[in-house]
N, C-alpha and C positions, 0 to 999 in steps of 0.2 A: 533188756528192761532197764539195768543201769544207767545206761545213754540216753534213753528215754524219760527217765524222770528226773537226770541231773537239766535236759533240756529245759522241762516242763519247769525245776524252778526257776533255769535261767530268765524263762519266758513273762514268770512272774515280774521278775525285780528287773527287768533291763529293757528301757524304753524302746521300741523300733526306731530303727532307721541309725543308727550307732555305728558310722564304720570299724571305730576302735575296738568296738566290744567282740563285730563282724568278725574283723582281723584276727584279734586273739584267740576267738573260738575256734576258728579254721584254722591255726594254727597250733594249740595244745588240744582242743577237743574238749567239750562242753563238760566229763566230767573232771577234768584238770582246771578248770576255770573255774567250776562252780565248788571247785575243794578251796581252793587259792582263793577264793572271797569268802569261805567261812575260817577260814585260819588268819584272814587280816593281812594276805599279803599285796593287794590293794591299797593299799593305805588313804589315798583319794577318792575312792566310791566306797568311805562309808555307810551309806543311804540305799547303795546298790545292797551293800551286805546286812542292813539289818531287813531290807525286804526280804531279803532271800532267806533271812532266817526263820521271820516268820509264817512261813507252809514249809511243810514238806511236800517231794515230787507226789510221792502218794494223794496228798490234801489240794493239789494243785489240780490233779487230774480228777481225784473226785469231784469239785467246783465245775470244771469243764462238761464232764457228763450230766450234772445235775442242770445244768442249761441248754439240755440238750443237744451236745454238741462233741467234737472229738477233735482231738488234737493232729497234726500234720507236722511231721517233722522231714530233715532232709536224707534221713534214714529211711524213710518208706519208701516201696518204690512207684509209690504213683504220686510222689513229691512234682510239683512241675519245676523240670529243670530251668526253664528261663530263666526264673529269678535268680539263678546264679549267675546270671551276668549285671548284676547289679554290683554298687561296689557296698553298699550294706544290704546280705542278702537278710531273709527275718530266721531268727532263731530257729521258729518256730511258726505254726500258724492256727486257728482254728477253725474251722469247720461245720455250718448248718446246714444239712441239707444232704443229697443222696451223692454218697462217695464215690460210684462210677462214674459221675459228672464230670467230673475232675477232668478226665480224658479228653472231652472237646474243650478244655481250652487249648490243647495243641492247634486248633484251626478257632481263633477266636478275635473279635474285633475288637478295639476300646470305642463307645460313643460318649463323649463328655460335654460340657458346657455350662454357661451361665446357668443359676438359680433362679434366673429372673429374665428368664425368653418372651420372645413375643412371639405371638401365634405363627407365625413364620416355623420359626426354631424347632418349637413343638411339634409341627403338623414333620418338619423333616425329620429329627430325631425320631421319631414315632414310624414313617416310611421306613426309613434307613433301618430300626429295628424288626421290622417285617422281613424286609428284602435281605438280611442275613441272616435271619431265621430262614428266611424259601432257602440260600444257596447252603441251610442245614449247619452253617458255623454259628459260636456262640457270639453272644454280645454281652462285655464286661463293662460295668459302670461303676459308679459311685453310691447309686442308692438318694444321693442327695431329691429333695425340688428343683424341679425345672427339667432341664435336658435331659440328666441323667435317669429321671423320673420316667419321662416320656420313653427315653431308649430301652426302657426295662418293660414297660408295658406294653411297646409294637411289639417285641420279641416275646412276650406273652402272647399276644394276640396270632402273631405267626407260629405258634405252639414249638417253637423256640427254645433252647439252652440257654437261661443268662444269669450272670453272676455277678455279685452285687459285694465293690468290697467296700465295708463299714471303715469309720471313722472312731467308733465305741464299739462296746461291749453288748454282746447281744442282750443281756439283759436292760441295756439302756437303750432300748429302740432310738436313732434319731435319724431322720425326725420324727416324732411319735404319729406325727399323722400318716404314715409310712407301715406302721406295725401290719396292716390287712396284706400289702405290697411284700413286705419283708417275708410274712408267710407265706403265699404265694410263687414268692422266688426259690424257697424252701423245698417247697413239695415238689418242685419241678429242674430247678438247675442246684446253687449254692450260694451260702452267703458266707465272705468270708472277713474276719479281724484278724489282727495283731495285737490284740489287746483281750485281758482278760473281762471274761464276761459281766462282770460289775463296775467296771474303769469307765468314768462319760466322755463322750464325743467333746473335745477341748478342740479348738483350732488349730493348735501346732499339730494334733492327731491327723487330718483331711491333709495338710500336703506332706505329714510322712504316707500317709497309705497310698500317695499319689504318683507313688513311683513304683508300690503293685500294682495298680492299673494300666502301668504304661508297659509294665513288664511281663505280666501275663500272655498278654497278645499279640499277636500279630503284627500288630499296627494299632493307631490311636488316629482317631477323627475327631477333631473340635465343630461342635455345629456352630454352635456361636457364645461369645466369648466379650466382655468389654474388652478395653485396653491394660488395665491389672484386673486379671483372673486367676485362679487358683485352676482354672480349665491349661494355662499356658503352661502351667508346670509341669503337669502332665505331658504335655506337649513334649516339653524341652527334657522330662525325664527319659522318654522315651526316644526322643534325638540322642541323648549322650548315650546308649546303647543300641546303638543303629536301627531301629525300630522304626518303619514309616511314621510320618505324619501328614494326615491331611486335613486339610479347613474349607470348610463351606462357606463362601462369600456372600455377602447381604448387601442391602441398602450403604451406597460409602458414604450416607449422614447417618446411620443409626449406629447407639456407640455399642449395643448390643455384639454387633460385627466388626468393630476396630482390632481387638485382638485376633481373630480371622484373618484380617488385610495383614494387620504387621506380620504373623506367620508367613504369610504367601508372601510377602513382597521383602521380608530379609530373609524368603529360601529353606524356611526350617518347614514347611509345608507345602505338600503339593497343592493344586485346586481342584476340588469335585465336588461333582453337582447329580452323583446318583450313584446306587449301590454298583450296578457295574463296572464305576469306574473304579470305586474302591475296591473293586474285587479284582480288576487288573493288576493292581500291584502289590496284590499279596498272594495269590496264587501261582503257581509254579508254573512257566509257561510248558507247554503239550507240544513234543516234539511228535511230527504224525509221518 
């Protein structure tokens, strides 16, 4: 219980995605860190230790539960180990949704993309979310407008496992027109943060959580993407941890699909153009 609420405050006071913070916790252990920043032996993350002073682990998990939600640490055992091949894994994580879920992300896809697709994008991400729901793996998203949106709804429709990881704090729905979605995803797969439940959706938030989505899974497929996307990051989070990528190719005038071409054509993505194919190269081939 010690380890678990000295986590709980770290997870309060220390932003994600921190290799340093990463580093020193896996090395001393969370509650040697979280003593060493109330004693002031820190000297440079003062900010870190007056967050920390104010909750205790206790007040930190209360907050948690009162939003519904339960904490995941890497003490549990049905933590998903992938994210330990990140080089900042998360402290900690939190949790909406039915906690046996957890388990299909071991067989799980990422579908990402633009906010701003064209019916194209949509009608694919929305297939492609079906079609991994039929072959029964989950599909991890972002929860965002657009792609993401879409990838979360086939896989509802195909009655589906998907997992939707937030940007904010559950209590900060974003995007608020999402809240019926976000429930939804709830009742049926998981929603997951790295932030506490009152902390809002800020931009530098979406691409740290964009290297759990690339880590979670199996692999990552961009449907479509401009030329700077927050969709390539993902990408390329999940290339630096040898994690397939693949990019769905479009119109080579529509700039929708530019980030697509540049994956496929400097190599950091395969090309496919239907769930089968995506399903070749992440399933283990059947020696018979």
């Amino acid at each position: 219980m010690s380890i678990l609420l000295a986590r709980a405050q770290l997870f309060s006071a220390i932003e994600g995605g921190s290799i340093a913070w990463a580093e020193e916790i896996s090395k001393l252990g969370p509650i040697e860190v979280r003593d060493r920043l109330l004693s002031g032996d820190y000297s440079a993350a003062s900010k870190v230790t007056e967050r920390l002073k104010s909750n205790s682990g206790e007040e930190v998990l209360a907050q948690i539960t009162n939003a519904g939600a339960f904490i995941l640490t890497p003490e549990d055992v049905d933590w998903p180990v992938a994210l330990n091949d990140l080089a900042a894994p998360p402290i900690a994580l939190l949790i909406k949704g039915q906690r046996e879920n957890l388990t299909h992300l071991e067989n799980s896809i990422s579908i990402v993309g633009t906010r701003n697709p064209t019916s194209y994008g949509v009608r694919i991400a929305g297939d492609f979310g079906v079609g991994v729901a039929d072959h029964e793996w989950a599909v991890v998203s972002g929860g965002a407008i657009g792609i993401d949106a879409a990838a979360h709804k086939g896989c509802l429709v195909g009655e589906g496992i998907t997992v939707a990881v937030l940007g904010g704090g559950f209590n900060k729905n974003y995007p608020a027109t999402h809240e019926r979605l976000f429930a939804e995803i709830s009742e049926s797969g998981i929603l997951i943060s790295e932030v506490m439940p009152d902390v809002p959706a800020i931009p530098h938030r979406f691409l740290t959580r964009n290297r759990l989505i690339a880590a979670l899974s199996k692999a990552t497929v961009v449907v479509e993407a401009a030329f700077r996307s927050g969709s390539l990051r993902t990408a390329r989070d999940a290339a630096e941890i040898f994690r397939p990528v693949m990019a769905v190719p479009g119109p080579i005038n529509a700039p929708t699909s530019e980030g697509c071409h540049r994956l496929i054509v400097e190599r950091v993505a395969e090309l496919v153009c239907s769930v089968s194919e995506i399903m070749e190269l992440v399933k283990p081939i059947s020696i018979k």
